[in-house]
BABA-761391 format. One line per field, with one value per residue (C-alpha): residue number from 1; residue in one letter; chain; x, y, z. Coordinates in nm, 2 decimals, decimal comma, padded with zeros to 4 digits, always signed. Example, Ala and Ser with C-alpha at 12.3 -4.5 7.8 and 13.67 -1.06 7.14 Angstrom:
2
pos: (1  2)
code: (a  s)
unit: (A  A)
X: (+01,23  +01,37)
Y: (-00,45  -00,11)
Z: (+00,78  +00,71)
END
This chain:
429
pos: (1  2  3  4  5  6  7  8  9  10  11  12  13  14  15  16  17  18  19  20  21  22  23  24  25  26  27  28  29  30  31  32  33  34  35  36  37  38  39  40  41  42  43  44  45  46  47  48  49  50  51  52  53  54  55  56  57  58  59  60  61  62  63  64  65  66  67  68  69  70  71  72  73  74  75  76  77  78  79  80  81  82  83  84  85  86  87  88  89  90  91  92  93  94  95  96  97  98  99  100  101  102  103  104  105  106  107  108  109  110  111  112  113  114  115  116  117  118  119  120  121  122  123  124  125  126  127  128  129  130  131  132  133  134  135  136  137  138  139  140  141  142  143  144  145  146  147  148  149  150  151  152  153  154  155  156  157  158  159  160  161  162  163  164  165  166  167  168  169  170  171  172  173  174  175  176  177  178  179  180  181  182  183  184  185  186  187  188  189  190  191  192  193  194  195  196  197  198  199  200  201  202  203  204  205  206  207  208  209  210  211  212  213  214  215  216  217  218  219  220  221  222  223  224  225  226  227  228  229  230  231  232  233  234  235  236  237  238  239  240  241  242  243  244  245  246  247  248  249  250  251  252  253  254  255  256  257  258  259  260  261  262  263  264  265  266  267  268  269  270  271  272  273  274  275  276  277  278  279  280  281  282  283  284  285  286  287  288  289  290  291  292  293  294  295  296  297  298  299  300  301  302  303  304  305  306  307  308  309  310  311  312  313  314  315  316  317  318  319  320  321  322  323  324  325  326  327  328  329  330  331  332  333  334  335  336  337  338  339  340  341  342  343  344  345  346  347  348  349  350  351  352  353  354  355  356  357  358  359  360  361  362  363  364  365  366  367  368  369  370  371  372  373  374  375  376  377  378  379  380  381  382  383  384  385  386  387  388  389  390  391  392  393  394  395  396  397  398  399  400  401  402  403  404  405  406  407  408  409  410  411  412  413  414  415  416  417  418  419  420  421  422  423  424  425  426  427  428  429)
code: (x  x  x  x  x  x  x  x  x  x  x  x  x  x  x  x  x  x  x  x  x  x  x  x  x  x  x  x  x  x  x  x  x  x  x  x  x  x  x  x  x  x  x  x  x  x  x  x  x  x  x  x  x  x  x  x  x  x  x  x  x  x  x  x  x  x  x  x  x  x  x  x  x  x  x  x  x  x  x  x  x  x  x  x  x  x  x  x  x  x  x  x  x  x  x  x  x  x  x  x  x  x  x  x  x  x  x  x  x  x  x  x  x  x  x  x  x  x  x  x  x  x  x  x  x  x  x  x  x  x  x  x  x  x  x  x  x  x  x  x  x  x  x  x  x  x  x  x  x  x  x  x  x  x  x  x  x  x  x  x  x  x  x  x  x  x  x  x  x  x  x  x  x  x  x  x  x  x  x  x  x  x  x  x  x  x  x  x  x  x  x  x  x  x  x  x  x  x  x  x  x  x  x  x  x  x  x  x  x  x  x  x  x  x  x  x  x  x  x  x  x  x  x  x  x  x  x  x  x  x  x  x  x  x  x  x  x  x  x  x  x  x  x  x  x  x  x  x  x  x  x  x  x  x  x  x  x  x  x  x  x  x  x  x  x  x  x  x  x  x  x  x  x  x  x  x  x  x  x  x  x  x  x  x  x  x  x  x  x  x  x  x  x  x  x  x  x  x  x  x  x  x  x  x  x  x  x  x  x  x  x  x  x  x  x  x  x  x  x  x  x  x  x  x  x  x  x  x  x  x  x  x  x  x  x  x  x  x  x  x  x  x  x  x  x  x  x  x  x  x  x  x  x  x  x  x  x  x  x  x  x  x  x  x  x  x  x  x  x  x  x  x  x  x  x  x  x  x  x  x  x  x  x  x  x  x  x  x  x  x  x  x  x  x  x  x  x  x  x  x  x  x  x  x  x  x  x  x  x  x  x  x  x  x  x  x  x  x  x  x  x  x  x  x  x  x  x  x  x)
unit: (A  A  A  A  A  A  A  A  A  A  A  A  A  A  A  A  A  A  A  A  A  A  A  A  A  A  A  A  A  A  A  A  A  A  A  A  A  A  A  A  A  A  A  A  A  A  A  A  A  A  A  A  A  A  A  A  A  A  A  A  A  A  A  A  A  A  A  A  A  A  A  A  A  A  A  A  A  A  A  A  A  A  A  A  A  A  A  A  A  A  A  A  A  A  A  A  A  A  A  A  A  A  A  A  A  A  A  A  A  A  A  A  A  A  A  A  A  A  A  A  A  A  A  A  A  A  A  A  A  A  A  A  A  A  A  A  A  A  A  A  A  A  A  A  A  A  A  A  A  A  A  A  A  A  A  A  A  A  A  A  A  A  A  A  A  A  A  A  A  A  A  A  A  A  A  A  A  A  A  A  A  A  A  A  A  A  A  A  A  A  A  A  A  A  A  A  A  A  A  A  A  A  A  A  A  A  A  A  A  A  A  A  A  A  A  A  A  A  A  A  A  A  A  A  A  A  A  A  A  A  A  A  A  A  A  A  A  A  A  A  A  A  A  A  A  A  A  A  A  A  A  A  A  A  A  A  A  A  A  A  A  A  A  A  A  A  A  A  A  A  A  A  A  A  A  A  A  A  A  A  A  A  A  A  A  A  A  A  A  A  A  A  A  A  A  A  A  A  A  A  A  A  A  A  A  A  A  A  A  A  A  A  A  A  A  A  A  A  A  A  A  A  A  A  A  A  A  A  A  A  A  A  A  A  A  A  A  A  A  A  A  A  A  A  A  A  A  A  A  A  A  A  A  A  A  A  A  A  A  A  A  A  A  A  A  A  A  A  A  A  A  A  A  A  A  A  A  A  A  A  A  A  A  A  A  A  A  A  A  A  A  A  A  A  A  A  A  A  A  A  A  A  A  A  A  A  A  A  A  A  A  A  A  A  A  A  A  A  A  A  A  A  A  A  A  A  A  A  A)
X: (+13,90  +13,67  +13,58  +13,31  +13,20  +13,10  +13,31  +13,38  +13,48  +13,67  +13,88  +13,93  +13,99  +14,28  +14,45  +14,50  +14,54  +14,84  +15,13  +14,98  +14,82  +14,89  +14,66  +14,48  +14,32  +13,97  +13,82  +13,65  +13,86  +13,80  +13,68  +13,92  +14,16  +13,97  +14,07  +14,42  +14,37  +14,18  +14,51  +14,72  +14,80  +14,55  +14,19  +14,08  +13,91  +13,58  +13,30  +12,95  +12,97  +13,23  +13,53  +13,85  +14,06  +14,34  +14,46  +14,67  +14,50  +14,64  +14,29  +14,37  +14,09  +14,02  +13,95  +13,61  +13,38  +13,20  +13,34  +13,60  +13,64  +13,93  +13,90  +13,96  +14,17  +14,38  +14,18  +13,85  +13,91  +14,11  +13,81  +13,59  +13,82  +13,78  +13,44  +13,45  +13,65  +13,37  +13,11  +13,24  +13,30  +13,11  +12,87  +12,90  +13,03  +12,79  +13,03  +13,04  +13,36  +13,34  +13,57  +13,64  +13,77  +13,99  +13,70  +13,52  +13,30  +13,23  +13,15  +13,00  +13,04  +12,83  +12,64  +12,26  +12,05  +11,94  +12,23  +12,27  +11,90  +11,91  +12,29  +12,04  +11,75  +11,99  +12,14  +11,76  +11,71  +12,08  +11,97  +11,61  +11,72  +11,99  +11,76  +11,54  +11,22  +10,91  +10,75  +10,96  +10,87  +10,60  +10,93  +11,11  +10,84  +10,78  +11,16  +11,20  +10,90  +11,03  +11,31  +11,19  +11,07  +11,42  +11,46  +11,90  +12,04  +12,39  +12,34  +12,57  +12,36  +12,16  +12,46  +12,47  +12,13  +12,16  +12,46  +12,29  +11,96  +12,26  +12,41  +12,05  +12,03  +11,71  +11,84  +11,51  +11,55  +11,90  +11,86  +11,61  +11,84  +12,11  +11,90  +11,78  +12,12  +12,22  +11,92  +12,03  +12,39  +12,30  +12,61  +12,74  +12,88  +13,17  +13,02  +13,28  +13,36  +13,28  +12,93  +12,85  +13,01  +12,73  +12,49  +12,60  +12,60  +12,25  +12,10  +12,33  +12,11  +11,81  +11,89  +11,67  +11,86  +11,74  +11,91  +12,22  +12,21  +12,22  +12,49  +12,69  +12,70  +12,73  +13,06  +13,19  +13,10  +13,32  +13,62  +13,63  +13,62  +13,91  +14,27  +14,36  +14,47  +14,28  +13,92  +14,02  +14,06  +13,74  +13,53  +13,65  +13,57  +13,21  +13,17  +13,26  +13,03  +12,74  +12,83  +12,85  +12,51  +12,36  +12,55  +12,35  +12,01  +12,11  +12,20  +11,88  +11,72  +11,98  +12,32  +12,47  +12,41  +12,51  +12,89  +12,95  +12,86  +13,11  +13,38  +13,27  +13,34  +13,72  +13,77  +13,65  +13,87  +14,22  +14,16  +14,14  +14,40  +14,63  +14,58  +14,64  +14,96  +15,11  +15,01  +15,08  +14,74  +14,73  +14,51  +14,17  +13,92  +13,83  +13,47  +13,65  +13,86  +13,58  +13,33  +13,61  +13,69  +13,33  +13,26  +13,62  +13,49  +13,18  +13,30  +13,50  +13,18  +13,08  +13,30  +13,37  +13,75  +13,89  +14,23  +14,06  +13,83  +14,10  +14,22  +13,94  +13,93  +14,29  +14,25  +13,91  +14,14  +14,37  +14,12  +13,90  +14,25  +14,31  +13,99  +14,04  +14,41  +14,25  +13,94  +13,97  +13,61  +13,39  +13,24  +13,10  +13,49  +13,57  +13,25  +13,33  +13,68  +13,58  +13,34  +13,59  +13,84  +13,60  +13,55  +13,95  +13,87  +14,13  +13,89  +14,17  +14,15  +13,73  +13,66  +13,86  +13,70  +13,35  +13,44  +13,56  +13,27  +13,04  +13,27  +13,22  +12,84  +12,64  +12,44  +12,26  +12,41  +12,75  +12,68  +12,51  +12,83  +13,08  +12,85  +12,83  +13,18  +13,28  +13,01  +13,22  +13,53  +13,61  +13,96  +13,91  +13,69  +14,02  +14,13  +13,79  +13,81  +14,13  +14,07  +13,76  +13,92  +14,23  +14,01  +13,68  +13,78  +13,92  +13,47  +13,14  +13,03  +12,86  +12,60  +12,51  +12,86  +13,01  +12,75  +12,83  +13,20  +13,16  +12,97  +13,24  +13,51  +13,29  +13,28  +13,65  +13,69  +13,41  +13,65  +13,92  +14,12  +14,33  +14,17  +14,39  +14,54  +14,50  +14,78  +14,65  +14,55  +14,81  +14,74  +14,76  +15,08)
Y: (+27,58  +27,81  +27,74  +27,95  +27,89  +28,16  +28,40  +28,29  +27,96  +28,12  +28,31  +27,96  +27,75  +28,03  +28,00  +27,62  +27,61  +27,97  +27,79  +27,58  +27,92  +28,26  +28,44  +28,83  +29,08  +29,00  +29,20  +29,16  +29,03  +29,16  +28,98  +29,04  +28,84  +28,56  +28,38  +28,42  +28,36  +28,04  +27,90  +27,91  +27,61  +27,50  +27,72  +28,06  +28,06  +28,30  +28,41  +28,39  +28,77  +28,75  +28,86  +28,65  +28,54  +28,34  +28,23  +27,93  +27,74  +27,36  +27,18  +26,93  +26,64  +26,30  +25,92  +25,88  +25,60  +25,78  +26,05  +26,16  +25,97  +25,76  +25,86  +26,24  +26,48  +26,57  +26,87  +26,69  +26,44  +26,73  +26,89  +26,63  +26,52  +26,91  +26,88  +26,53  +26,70  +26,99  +26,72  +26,55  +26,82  +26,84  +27,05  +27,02  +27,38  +27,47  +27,51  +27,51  +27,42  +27,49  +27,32  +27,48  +27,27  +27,39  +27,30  +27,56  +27,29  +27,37  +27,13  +27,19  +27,02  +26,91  +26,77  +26,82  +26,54  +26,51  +26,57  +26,18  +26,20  +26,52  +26,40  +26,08  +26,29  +26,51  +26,17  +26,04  +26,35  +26,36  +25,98  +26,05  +26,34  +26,10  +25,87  +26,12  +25,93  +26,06  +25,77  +25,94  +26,29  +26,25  +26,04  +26,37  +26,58  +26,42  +26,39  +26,73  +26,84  +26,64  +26,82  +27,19  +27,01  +27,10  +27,44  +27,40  +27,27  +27,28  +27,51  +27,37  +27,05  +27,28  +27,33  +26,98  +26,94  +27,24  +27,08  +26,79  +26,95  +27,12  +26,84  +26,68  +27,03  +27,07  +27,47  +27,62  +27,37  +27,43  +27,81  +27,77  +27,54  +27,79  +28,05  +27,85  +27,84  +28,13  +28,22  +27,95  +28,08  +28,45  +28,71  +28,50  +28,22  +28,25  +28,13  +27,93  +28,13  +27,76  +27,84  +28,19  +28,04  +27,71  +28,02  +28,19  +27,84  +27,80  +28,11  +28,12  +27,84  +27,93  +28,15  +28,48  +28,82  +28,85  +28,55  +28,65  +28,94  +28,76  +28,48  +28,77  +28,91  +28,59  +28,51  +28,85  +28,76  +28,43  +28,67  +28,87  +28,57  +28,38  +28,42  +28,09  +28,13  +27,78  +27,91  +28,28  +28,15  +27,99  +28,24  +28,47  +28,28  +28,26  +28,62  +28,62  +28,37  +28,55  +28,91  +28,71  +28,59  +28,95  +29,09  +28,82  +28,94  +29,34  +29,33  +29,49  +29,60  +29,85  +29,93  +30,07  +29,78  +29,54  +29,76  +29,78  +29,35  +29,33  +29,52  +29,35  +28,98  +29,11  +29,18  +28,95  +28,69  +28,92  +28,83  +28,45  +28,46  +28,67  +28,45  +28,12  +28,26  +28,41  +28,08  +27,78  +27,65  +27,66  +27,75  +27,93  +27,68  +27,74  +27,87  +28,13  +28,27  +28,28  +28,49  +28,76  +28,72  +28,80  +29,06  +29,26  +29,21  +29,36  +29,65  +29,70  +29,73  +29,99  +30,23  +30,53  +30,54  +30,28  +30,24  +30,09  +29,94  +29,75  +29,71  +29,57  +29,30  +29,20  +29,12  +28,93  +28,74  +28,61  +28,47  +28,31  +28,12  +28,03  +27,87  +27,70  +27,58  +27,41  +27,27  +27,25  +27,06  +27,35  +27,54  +27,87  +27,95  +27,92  +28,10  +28,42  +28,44  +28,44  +28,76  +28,90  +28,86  +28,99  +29,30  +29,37  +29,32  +28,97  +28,80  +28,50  +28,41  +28,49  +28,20  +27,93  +27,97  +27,96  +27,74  +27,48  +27,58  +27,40  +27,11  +27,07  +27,14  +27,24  +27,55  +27,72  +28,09  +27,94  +27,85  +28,16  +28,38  +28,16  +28,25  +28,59  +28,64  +28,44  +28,69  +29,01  +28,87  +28,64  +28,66  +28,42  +28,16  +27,98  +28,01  +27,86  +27,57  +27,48  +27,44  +27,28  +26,99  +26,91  +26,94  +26,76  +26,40  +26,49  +26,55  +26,36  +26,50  +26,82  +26,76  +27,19  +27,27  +27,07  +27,18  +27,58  +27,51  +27,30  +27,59  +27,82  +27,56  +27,50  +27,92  +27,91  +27,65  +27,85  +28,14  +27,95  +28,02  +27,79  +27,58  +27,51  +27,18  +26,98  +26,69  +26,35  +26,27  +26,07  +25,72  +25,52  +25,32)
Z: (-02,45  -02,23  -01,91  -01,71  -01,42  -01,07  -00,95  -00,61  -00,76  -01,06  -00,79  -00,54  -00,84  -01,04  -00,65  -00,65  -01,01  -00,98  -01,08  -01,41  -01,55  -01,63  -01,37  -01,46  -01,33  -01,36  -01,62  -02,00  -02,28  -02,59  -02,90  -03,12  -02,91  -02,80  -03,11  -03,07  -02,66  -02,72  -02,97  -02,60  -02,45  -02,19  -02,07  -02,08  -01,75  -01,72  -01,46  -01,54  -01,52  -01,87  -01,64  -01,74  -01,44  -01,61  -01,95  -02,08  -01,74  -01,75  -01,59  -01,35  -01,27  -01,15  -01,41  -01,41  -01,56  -01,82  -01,89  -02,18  -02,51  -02,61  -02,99  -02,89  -02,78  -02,50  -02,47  -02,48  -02,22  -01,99  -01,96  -01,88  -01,60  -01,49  -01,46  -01,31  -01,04  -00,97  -00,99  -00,66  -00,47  -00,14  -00,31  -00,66  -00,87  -01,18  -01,45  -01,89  -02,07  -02,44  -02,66  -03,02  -03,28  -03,55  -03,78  -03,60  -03,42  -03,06  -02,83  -02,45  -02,18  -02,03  -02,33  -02,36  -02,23  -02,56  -02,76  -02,91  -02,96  -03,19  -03,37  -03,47  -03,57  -03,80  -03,96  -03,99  -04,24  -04,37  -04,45  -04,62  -04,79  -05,00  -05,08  -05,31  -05,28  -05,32  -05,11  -04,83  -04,81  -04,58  -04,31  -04,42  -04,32  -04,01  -03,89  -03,99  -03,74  -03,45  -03,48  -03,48  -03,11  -02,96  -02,80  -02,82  -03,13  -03,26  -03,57  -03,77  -03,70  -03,96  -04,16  -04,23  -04,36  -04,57  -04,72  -04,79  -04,94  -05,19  -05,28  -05,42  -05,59  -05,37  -05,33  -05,18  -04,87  -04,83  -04,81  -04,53  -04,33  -04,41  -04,28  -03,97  -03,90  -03,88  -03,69  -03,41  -03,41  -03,37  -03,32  -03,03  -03,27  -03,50  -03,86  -04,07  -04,44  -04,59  -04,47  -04,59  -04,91  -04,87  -04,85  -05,14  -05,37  -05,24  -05,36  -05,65  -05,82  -05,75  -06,09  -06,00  -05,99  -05,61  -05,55  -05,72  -05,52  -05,17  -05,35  -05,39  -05,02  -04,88  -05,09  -04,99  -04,62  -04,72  -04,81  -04,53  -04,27  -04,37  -04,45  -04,63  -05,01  -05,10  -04,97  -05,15  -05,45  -05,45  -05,26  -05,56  -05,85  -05,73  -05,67  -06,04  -06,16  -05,94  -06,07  -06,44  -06,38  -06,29  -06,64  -06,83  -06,65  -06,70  -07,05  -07,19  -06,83  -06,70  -06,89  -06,54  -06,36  -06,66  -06,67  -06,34  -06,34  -06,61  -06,43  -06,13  -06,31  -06,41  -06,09  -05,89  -06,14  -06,14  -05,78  -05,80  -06,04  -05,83  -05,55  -05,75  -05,89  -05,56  -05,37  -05,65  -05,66  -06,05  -06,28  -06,33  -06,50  -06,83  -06,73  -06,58  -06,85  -07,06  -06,86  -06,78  -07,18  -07,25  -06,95  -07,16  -07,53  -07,43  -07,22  -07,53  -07,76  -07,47  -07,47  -07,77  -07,73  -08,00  -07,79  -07,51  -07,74  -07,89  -07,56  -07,36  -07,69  -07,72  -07,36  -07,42  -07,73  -07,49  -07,20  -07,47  -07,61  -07,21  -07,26  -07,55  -07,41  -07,11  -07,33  -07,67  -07,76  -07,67  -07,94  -07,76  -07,68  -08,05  -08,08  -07,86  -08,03  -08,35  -08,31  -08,12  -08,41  -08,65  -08,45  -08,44  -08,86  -08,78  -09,05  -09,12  -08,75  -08,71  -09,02  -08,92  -08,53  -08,68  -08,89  -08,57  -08,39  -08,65  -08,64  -08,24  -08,23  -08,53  -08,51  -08,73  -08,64  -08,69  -09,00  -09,11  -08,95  -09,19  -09,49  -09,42  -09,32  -09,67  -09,87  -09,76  -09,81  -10,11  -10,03  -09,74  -10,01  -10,08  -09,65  -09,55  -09,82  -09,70  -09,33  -09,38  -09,55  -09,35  -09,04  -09,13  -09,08  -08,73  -08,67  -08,72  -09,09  -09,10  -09,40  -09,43  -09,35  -09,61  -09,86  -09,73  -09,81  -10,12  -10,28  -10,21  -10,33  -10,68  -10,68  -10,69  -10,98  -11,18  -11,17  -11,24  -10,90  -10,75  -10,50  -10,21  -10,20  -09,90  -09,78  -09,74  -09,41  -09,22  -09,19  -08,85  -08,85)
END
């Protein structure tokens, strides 16, 4: 809590108040330890000149109809009774108490005439913006007008529309709110990491390398304004996805900029991972092993040096099979493995994951990499035969796959090799 009022009444009030505070010579507080100041017990007490004339001040006041709130804080109500107290003075003493929140939230006292009006308004458009109806852009339009009317609004008022814009995956709205906001709160505000992060998300979807670009300074902005493990490990997953996204878009536009993305991605995951590991808060999603999977297997088609080649794709191996561990129905993992395998010349491994990639979705190029793979290599004709049949009933029938395999399976019989036999399926008790 921050209380600012004149000098002359910062110095009478500090002497009646000597022996509930810890008193100062008057002078500037730096900002680096406001935060820490503003944890103490009771009021950091300012003049409207910035000089600090006591810390950890316990505000004494008088009841008074109208002021405070039963549903909040000691804090709260102390200061209202504070100002109460100024207010009926002889001649009343101009005065500001800001109240910060853990949330980051900052309340002033005393309010805004207009304050309920404009929490209202902001509600009005929270409120239109969820119903996603055309018939009510025109309210929207209207509400959001009145609003631009007031000169002093909370900005993360703005915050909250922003977030609600996101959440209807209307991203060019909520990137102008986002902006608005932090037009309003300017350098005197401390800006929550969750709201860089809200920034980042924003221009993250708007799917356009500059809006990759700006996604991924806000998440670093995110990283560097907070401490807490949970937020972390979040804020560095999306730098990962961002930098991912930028790879995709530099693959044929600028090979500097695509390896530096790709190194970018591993790190920004090692990170997350790190962080999960050290702190308990379990594991990376799937999505995530995979990207870092992909961003090593193709660093490893970069490089000349076949030891960290076979490096960078042992390490892709093992994220894919992360992946695969945590969802085992998704056919680009099996997909991404398989080409991997067949680059370490692991052709076993490489036909039975294209081979279950066909069975979770059909596509032609999986197809076409099993019969290509199988062309090379007749020594994997009886392998493929094999898993196909103990694994096809598990799947909705695959009409070209089974017609792939079978022609393989009736090449085998024509050349009088044995075909692999298959145990009967077990049957449901």
């Amino acid at each position: 809590m921050v209380v600012i009022t004149e000098e002359v009444v910062a110095r009478s009030e500090l002497g009646t108040l000597k022996k509930q505070s810890t008193l100062i010579e008057p002078g500037e507080i730096h900002a680096d330890y406001i935060k820490h100041l503003t944890s103490i017990d009771g009021a950091i007490y300012f003049d409207v000149h910035g000089a600090c004339h006591g810390i950890g001040v316990i505000l004494d006041g008088i009841a008074a109809p109208g002021y405070g709130d039963a549903s909040r804080g000691a804090r709260f109500n102390s200061a209202h009774r504070y100002l109460a107290k100024l207010k009926s003075l002889e001649e009343p003493v101009p005065c500001v108490i800001a109240i910060i929140s853990e949330d980051g939230m900052v309340n002033l006292i005393p309010e805004l005439d207009n304050e309920d009006k404009i929490f209202e308004l902001v509600q009005e458009i929270i409120d239109i913006i969820n119903k996603q109806d055309k018939s009510s852009e025109i309210e929207l339009s209207l509400k959001e007008k009145e609003l631009q009317g007031f000169e002093a609004v909370d900005y993360h008022l703005y915050f909250k529309i922003a977030r609600a814009f996101f959440r209807k995956k209307i991203y060019a709205k909520s990137v102008e709110y986002c902006e608005l906001a932090f037009r309003c709160a300017g350098e005197q505000h401390f800006v929550l990491a969750e709201y860089h992060n809200l920034q980042g998300d924003c221009h993250y979807f708007l799917d356009t390398p500059e809006h990759f670009e700006e996604a991924i300074f806000c998440y670093q902005q995110a990283v560097h304004l907070t401490k807490k493990p949970e937020e972390l490990f979040t804020y560095y997953k999306n730098l990962g996805y961002a930098h991912n996204a930028l790879r995709n878009l530099y693959a044929k536009s600028d090979k500097d900029k695509y390896v530096n993305a790709m190194n970018q991605v591993i790190q920004a995951i090692n990170t997350a991972e790190e962080i999960a590991v050290e702190h308990d808060l379990g594991t990376l999603s799937a999505y995530c092993f995979n990207i870092r999977g992909l961003s090593q297997d193709l660093l490893g088609r970069e490089t000349a040096i076949k030891d960290t080649k076979r490096q960078h794709r042992l390490k892709a191996i093992e994220d894919y099979s992360k992946a695969i561990e945590l969802i085992g129905d998704n056919s680009v993992y099996y997909w991404n493995r398989a080409l991997t395998f067949q680059q370490l010349s692991m052709n076993k491994d490489a036909i039975d994951d294209f081979i279950q990639a066909e069975f979770l979705s059909t596509d032609q190029k999986y197809l076409e990499a099993i019969d290509d793979l199988l062309k090379k290599n007749h020594d994997l004709w009886p392998q493929a035969v094999k898993f196909y049949h103990e694994h096809k009933e598990q799947y909705d029938e695959r009409a070209e796959l089974a017609e792939l395999i079978g022609n393989y399976e009736q090449s085998l019989k024509e050349q009088n090799q044995e075909v692999p036999e298959v145990a009967p399926a077990k049957e449901e008790p």
